[in-house]
CHARMM internal coordinates of N, CA and C (Angstrom, degrees):
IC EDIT
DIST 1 N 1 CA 1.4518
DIST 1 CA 1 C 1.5253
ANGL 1 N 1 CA 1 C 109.21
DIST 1 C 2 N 1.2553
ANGL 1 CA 1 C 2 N 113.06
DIHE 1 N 1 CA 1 C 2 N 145.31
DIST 2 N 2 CA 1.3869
ANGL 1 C 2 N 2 CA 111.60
DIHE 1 CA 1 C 2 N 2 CA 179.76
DIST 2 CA 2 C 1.7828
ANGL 2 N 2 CA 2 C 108.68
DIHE 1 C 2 N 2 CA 2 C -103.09
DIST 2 C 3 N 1.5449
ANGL 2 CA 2 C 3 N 110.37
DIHE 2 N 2 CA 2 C 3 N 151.36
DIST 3 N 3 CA 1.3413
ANGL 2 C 3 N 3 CA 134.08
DIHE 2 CA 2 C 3 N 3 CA -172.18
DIST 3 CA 3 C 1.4452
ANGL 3 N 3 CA 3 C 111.44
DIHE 2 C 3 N 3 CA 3 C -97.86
DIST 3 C 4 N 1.1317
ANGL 3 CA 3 C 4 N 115.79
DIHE 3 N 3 CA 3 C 4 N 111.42
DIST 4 N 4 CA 1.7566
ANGL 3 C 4 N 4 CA 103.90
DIHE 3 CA 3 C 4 N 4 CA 173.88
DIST 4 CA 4 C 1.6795
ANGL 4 N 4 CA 4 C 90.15
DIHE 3 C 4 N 4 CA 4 C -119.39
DIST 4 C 5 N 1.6840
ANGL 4 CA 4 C 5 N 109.55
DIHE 4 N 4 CA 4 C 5 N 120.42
DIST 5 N 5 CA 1.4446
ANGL 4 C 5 N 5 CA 103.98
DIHE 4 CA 4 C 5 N 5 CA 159.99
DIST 5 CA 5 C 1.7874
ANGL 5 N 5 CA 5 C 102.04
DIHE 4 C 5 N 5 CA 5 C -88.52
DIST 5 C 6 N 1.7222
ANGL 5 CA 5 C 6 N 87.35
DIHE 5 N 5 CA 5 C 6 N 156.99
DIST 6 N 6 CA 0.9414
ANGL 5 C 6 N 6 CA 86.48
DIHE 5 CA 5 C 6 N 6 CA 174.64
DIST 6 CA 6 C 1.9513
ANGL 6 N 6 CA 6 C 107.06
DIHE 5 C 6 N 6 CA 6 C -150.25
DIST 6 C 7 N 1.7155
ANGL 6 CA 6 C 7 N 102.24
DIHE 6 N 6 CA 6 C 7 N 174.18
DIST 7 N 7 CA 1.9418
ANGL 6 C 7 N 7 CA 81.01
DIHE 6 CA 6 C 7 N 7 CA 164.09
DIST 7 CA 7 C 1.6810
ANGL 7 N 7 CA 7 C 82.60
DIHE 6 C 7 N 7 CA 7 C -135.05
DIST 7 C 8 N 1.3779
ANGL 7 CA 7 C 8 N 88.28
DIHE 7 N 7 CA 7 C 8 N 170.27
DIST 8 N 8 CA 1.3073
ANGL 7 C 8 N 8 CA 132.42
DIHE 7 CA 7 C 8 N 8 CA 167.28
DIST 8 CA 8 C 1.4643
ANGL 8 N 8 CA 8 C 128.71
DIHE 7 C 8 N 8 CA 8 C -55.26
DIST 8 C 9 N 1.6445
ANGL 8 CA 8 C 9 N 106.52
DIHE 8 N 8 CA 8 C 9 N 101.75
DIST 9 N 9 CA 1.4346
ANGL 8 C 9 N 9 CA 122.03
DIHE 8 CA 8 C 9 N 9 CA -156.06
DIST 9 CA 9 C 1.7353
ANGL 9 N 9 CA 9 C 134.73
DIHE 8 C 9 N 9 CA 9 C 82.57
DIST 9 C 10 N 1.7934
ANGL 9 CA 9 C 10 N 92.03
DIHE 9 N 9 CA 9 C 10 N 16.92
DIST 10 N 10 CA 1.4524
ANGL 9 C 10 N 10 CA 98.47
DIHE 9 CA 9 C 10 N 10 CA 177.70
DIST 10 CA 10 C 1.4821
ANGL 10 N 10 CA 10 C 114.39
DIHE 9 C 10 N 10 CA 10 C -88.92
DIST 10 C 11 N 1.3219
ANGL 10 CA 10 C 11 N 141.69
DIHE 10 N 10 CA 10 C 11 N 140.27
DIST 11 N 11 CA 1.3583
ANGL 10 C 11 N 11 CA 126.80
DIHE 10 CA 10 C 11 N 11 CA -167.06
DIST 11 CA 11 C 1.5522
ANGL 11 N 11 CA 11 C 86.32
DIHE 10 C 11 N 11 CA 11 C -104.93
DIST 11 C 12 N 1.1830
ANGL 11 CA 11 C 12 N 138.53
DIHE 11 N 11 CA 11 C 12 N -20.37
DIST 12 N 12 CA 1.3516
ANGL 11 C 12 N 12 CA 103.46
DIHE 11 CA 11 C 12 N 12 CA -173.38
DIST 12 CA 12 C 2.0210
ANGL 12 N 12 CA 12 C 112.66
DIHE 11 C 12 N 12 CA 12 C -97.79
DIST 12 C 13 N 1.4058
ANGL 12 CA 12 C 13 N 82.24
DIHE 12 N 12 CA 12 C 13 N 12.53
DIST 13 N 13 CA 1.7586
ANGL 12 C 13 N 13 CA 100.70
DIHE 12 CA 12 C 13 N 13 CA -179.07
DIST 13 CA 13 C 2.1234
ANGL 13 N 13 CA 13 C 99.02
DIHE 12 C 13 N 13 CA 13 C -91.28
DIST 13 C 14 N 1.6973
ANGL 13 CA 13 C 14 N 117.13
DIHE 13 N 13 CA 13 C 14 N -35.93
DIST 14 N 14 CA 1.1596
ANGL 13 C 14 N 14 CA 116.50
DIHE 13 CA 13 C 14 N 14 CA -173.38
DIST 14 CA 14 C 1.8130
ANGL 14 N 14 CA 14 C 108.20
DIHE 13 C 14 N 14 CA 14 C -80.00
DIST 14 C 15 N 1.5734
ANGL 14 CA 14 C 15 N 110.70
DIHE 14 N 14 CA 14 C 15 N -30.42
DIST 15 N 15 CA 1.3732
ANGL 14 C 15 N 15 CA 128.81
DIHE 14 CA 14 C 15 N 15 CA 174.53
DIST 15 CA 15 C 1.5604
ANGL 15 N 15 CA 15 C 92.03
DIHE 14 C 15 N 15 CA 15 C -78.58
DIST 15 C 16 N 0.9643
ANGL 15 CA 15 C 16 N 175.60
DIHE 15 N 15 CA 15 C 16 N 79.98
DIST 16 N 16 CA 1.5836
ANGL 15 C 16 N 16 CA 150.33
DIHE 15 CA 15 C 16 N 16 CA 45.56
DIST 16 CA 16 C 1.1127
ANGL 16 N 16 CA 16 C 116.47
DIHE 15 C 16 N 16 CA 16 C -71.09
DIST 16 C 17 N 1.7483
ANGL 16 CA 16 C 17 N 114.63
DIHE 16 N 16 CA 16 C 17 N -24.99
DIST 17 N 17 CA 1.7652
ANGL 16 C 17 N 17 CA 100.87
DIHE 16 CA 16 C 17 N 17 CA 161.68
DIST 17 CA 17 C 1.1993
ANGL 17 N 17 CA 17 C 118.81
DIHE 16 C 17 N 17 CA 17 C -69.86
DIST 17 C 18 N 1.1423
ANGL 17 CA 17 C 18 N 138.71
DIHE 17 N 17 CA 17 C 18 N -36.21
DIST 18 N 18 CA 1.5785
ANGL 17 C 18 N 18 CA 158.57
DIHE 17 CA 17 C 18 N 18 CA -145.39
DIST 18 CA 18 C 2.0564
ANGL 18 N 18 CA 18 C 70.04
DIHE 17 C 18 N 18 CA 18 C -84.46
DIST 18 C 19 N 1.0493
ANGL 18 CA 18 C 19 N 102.52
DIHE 18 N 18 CA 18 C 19 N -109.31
DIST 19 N 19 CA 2.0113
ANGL 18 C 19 N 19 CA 103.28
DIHE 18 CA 18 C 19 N 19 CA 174.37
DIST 19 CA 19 C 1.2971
ANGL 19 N 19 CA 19 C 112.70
DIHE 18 C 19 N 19 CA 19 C 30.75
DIST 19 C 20 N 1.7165
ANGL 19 CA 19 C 20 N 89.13
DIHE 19 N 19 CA 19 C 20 N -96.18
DIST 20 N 20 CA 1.5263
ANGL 19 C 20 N 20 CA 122.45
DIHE 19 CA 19 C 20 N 20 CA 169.03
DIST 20 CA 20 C 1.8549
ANGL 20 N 20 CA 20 C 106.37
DIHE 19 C 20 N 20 CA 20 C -21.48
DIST 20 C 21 N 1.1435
ANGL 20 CA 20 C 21 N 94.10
DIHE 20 N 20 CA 20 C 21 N -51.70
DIST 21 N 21 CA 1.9557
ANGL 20 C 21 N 21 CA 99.95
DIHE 20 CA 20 C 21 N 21 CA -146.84
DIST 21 CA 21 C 1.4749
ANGL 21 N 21 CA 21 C 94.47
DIHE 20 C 21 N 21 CA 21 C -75.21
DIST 21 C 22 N 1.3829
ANGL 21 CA 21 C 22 N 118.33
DIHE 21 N 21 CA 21 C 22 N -42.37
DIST 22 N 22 CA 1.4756
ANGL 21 C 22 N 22 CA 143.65
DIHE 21 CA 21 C 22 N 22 CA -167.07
DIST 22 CA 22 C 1.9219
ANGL 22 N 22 CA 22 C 95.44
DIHE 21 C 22 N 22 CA 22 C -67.85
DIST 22 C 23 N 1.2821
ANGL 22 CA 22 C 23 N 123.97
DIHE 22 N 22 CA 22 C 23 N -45.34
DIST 23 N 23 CA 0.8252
ANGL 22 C 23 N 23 CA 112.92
DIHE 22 CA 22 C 23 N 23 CA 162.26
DIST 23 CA 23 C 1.7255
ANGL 23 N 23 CA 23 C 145.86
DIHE 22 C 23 N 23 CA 23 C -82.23
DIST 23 C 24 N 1.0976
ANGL 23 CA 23 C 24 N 82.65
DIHE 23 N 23 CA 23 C 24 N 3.55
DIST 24 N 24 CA 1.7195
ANGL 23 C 24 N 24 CA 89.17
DIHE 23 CA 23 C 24 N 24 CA -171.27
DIST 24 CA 24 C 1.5418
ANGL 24 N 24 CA 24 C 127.24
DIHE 23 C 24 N 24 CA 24 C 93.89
DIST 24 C 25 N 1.5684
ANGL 24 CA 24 C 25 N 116.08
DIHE 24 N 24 CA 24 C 25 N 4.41
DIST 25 N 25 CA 1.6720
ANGL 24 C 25 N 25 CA 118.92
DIHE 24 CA 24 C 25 N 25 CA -178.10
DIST 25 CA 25 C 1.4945
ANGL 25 N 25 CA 25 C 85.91
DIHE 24 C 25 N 25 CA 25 C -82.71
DIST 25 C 26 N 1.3786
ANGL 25 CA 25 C 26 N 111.97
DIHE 25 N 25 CA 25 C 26 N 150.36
DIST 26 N 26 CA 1.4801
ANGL 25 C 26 N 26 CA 145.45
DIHE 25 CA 25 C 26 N 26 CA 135.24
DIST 26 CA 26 C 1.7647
ANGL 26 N 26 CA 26 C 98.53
DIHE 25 C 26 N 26 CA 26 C -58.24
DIST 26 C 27 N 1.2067
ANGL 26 CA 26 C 27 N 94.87
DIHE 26 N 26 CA 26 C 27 N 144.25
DIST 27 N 27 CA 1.2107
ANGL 26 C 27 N 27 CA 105.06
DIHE 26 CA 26 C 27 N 27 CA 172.71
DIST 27 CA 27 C 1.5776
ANGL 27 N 27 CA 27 C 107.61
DIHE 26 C 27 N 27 CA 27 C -172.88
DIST 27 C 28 N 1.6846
ANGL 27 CA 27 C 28 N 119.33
DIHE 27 N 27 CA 27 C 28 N 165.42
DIST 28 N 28 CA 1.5819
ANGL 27 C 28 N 28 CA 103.89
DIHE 27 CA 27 C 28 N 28 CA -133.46
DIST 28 CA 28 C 1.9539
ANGL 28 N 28 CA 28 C 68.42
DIHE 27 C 28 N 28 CA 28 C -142.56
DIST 28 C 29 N 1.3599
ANGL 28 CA 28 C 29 N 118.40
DIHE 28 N 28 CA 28 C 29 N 110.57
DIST 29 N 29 CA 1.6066
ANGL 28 C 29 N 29 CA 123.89
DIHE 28 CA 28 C 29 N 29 CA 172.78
DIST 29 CA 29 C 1.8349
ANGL 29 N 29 CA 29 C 116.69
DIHE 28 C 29 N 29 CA 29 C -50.66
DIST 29 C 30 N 0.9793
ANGL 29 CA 29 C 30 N 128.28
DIHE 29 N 29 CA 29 C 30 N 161.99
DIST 30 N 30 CA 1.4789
ANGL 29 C 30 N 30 CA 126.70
DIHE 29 CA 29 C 30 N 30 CA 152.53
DIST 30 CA 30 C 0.9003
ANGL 30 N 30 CA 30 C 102.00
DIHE 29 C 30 N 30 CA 30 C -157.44
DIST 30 C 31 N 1.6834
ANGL 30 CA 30 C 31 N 140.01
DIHE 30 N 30 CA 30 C 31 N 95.65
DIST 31 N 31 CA 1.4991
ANGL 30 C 31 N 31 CA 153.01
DIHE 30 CA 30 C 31 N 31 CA 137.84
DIST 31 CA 31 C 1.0623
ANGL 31 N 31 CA 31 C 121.31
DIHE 30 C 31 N 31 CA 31 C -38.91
DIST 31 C 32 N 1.7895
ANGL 31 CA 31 C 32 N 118.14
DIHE 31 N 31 CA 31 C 32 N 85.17
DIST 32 N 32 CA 1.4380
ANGL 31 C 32 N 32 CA 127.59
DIHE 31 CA 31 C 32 N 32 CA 166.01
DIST 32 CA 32 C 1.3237
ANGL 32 N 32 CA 32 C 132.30
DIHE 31 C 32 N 32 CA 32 C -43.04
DIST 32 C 33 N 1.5493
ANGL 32 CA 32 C 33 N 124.27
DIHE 32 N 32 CA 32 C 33 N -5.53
DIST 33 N 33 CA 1.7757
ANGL 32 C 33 N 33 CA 160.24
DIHE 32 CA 32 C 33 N 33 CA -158.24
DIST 33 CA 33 C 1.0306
ANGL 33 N 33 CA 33 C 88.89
DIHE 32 C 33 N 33 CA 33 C -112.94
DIST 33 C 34 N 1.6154
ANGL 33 CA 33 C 34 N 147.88
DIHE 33 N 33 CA 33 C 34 N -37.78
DIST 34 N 34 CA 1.2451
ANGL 33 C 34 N 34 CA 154.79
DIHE 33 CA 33 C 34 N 34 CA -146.05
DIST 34 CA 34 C 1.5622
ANGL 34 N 34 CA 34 C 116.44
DIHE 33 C 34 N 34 CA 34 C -123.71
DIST 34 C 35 N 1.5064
ANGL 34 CA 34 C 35 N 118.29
DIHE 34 N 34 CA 34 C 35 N -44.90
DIST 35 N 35 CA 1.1856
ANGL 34 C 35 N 35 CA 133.90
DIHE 34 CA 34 C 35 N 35 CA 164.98
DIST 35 CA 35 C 1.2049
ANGL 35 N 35 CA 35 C 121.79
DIHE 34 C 35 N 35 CA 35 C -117.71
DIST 35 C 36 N 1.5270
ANGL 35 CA 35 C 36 N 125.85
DIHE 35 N 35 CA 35 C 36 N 68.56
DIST 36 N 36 CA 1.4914
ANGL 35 C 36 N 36 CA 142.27
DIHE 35 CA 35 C 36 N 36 CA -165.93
DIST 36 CA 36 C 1.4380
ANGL 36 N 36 CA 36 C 110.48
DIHE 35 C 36 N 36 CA 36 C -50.23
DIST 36 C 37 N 1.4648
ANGL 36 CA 36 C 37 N 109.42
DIHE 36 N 36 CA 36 C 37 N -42.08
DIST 37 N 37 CA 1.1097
ANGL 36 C 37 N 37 CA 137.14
DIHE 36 CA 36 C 37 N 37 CA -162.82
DIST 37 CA 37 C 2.5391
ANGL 37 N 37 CA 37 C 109.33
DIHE 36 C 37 N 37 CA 37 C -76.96
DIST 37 C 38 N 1.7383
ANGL 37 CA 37 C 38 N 98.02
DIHE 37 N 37 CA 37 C 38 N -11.37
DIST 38 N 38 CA 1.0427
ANGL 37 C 38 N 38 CA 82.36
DIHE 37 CA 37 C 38 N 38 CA -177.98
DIST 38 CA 38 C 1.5979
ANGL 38 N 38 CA 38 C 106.26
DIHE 37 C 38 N 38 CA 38 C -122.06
DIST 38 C 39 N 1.5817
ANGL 38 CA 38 C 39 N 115.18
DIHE 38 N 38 CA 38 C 39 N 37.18
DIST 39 N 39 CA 1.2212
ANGL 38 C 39 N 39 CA 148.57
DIHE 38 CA 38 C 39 N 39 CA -170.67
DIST 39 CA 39 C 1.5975
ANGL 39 N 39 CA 39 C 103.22
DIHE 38 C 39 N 39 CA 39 C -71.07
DIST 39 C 40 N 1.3836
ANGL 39 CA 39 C 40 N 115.22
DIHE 39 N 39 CA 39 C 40 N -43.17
DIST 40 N 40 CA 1.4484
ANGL 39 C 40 N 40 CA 132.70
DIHE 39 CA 39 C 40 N 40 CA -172.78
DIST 40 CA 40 C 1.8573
ANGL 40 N 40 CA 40 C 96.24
DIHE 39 C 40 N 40 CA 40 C -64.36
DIST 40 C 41 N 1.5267
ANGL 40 CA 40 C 41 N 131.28
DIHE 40 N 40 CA 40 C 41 N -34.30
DIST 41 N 41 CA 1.0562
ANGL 40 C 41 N 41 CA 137.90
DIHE 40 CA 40 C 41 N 41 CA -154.06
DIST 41 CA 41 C 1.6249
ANGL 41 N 41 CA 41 C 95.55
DIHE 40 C 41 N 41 CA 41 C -77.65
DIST 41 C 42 N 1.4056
ANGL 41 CA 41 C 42 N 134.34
DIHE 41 N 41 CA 41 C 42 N -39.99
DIST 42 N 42 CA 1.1851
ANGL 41 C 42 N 42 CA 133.83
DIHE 41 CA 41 C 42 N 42 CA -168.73
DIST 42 CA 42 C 1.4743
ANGL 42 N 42 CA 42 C 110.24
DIHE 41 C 42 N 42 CA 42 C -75.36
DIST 42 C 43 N 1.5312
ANGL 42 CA 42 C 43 N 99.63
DIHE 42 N 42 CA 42 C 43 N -37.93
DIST 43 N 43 CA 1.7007
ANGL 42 C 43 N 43 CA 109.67
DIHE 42 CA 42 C 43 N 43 CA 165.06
DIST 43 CA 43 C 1.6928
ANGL 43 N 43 CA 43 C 124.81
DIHE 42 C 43 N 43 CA 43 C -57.70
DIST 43 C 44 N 0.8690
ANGL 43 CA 43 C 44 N 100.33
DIHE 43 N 43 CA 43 C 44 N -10.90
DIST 44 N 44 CA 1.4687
ANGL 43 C 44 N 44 CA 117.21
DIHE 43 CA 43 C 44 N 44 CA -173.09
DIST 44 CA 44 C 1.6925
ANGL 44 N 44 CA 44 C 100.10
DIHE 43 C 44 N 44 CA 44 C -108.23
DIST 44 C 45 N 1.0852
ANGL 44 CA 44 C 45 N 125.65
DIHE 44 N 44 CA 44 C 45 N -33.72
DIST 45 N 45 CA 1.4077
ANGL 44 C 45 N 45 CA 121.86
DIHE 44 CA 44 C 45 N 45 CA 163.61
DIST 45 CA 45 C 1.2881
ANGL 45 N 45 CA 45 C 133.72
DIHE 44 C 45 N 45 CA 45 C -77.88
DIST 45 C 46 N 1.2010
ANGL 45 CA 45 C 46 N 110.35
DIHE 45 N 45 CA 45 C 46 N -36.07
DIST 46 N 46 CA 1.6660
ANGL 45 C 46 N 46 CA 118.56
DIHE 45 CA 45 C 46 N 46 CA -174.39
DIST 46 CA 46 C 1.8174
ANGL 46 N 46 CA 46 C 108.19
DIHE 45 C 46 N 46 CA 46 C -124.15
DIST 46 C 47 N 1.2639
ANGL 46 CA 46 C 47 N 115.96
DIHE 46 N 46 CA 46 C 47 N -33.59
DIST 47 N 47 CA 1.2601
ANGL 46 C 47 N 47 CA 108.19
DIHE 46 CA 46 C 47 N 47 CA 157.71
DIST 47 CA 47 C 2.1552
ANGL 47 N 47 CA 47 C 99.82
DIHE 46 C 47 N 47 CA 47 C 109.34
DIST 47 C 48 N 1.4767
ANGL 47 CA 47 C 48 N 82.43
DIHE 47 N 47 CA 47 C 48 N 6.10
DIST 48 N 48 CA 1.4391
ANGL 47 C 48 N 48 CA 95.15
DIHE 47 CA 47 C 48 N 48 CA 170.54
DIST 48 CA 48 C 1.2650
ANGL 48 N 48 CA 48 C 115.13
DIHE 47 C 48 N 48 CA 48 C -141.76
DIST 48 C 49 N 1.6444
ANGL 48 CA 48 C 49 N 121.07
DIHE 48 N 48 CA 48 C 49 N -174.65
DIST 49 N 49 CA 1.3207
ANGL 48 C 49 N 49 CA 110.83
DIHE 48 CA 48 C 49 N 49 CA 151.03
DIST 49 CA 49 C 2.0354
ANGL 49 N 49 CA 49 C 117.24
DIHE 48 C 49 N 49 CA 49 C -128.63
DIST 49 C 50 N 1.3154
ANGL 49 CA 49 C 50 N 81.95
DIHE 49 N 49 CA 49 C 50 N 130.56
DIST 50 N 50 CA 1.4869
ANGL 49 C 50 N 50 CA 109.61
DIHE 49 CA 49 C 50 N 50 CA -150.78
DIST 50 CA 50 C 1.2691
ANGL 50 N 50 CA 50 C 114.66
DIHE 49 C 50 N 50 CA 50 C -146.29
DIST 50 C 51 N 1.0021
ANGL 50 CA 50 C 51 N 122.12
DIHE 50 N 50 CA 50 C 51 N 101.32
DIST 51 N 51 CA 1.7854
ANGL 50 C 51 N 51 CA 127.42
DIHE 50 CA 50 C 51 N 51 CA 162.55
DIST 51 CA 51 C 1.4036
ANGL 51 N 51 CA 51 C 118.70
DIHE 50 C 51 N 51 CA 51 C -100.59
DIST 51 C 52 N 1.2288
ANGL 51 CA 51 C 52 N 112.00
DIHE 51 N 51 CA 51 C 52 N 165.05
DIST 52 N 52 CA 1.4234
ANGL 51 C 52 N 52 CA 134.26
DIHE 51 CA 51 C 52 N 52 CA -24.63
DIST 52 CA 52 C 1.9161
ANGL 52 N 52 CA 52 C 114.02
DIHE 51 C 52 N 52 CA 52 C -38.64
DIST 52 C 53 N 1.0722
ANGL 52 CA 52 C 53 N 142.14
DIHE 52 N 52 CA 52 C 53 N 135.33
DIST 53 N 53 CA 1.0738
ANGL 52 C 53 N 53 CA 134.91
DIHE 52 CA 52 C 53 N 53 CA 111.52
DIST 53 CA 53 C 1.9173
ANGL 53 N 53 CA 53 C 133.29
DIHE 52 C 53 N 53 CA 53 C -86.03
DIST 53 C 54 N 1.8039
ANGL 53 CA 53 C 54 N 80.80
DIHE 53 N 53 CA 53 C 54 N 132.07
DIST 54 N 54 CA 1.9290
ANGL 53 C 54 N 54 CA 95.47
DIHE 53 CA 53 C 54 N 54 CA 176.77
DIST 54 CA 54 C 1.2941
ANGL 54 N 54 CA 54 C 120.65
DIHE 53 C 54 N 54 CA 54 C -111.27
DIST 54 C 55 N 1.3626
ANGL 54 CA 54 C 55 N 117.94
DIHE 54 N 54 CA 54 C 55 N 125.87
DIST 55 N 55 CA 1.4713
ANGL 54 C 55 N 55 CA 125.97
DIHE 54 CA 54 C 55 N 55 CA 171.12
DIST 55 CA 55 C 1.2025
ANGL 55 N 55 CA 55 C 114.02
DIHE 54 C 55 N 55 CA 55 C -122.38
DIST 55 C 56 N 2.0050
ANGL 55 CA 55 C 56 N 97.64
DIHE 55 N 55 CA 55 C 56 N 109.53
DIST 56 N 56 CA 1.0972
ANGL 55 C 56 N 56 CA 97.34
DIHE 55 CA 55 C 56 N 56 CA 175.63
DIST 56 CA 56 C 1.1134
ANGL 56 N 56 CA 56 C 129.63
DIHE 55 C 56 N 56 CA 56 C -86.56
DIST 56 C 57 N 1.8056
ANGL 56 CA 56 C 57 N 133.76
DIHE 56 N 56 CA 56 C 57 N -176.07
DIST 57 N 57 CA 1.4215
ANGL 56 C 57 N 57 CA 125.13
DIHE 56 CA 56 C 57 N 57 CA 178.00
DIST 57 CA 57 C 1.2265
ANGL 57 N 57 CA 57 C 111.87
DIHE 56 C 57 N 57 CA 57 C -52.82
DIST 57 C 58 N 1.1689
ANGL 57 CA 57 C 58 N 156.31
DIHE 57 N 57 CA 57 C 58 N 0.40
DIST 58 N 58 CA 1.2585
ANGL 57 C 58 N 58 CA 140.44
DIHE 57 CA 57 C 58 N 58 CA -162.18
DIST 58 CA 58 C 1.4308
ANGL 58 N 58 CA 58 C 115.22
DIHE 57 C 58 N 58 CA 58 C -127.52
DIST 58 C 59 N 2.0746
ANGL 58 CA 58 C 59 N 100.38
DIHE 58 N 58 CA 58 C 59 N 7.04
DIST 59 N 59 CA 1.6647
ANGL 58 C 59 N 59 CA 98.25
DIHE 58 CA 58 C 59 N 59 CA -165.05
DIST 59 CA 59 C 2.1203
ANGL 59 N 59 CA 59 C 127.63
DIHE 58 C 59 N 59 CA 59 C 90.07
DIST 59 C 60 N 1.2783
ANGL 59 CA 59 C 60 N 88.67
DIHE 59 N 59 CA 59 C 60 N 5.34
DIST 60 N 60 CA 1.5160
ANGL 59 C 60 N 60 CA 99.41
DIHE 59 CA 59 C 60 N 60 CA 179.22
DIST 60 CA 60 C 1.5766
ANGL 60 N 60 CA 60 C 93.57
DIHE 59 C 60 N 60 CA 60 C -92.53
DIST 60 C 61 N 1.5277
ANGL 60 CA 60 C 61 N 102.46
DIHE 60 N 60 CA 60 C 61 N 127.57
DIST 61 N 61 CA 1.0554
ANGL 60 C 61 N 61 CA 116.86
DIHE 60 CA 60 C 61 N 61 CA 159.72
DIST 61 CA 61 C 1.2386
ANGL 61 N 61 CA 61 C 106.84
DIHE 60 C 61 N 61 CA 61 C -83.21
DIST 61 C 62 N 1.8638
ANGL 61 CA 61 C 62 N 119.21
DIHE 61 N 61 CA 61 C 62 N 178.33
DIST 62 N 62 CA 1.2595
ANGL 61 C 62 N 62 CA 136.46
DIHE 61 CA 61 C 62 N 62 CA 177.32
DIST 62 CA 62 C 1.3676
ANGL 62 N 62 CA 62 C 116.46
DIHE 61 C 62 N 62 CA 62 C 174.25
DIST 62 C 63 N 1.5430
ANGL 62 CA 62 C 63 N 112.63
DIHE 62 N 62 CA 62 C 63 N 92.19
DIST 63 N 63 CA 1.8493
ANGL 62 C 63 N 63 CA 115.15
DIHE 62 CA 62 C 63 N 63 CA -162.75
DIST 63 CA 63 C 2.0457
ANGL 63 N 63 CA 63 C 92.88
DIHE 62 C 63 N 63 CA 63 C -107.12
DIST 63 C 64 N 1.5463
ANGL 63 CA 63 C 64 N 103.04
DIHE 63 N 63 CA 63 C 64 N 137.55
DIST 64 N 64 CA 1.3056
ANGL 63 C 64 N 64 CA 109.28
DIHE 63 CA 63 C 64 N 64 CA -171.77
DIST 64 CA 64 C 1.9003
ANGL 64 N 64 CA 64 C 108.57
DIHE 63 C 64 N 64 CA 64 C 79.08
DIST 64 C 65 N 1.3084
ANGL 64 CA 64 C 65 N 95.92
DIHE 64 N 64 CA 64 C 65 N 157.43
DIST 65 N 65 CA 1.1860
ANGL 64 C 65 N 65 CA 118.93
DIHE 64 CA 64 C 65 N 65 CA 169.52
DIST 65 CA 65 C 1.8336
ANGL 65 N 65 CA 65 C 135.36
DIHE 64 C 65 N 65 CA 65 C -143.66
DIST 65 C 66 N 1.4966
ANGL 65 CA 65 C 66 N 107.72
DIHE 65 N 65 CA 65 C 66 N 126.20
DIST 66 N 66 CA 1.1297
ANGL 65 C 66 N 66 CA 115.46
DIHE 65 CA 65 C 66 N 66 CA -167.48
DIST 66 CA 66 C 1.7307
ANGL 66 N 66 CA 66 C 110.79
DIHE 65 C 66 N 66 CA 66 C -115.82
DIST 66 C 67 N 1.1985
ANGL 66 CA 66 C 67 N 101.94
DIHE 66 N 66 CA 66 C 67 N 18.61
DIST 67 N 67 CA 1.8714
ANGL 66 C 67 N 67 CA 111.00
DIHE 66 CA 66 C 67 N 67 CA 167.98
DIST 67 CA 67 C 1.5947
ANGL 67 N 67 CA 67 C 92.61
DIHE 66 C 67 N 67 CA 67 C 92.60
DIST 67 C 68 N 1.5234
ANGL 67 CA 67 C 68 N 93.74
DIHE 67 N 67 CA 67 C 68 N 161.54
DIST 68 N 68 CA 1.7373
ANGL 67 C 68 N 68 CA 112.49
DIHE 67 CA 67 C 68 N 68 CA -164.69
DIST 68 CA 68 C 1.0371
ANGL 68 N 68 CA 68 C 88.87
DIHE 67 C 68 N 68 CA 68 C -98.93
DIST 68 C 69 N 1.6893
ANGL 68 CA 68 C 69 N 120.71
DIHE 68 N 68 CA 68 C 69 N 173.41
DIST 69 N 69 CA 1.5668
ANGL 68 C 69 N 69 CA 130.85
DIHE 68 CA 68 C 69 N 69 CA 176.83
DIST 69 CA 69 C 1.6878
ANGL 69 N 69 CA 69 C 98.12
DIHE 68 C 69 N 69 CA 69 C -129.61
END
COOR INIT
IC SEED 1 N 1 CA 1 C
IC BUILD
């Protein structure tokens, strides 16, 4: 399953769900606005802090978003 963190009131965090949904992935939310505390986890992935971050099943990262194809 893929991970999109995200926070609250980001449009380019609701435009990779909208993507996602439009295409048919499952995908599993994490609201950084909501879980302050798992903020450190994105830092540990991408080496910033930056949303959207996506992790897909296979270990592909992907911090920011520039629209689905």
């Amino acid at each position: 399953m893929v991970t999109i963190y995200t926070k609250t009131g980001c449009p380019y965090c609701a435009a990779a769900m909208e993507d996602y949904r439009r295409r048919g992935i499952e995908y599993r939310e994490v609201n950084l606005s909501l879980e302050p505390d798992r903020i450190p986890e994105i830092g540990q992935l991408t080496g910033r802090r930056l949303v959207p971050v996506i992790v897909e099943d296979k270990g592909r990262v992907t911090a920011g978003w520039e629209g689905g194809g």
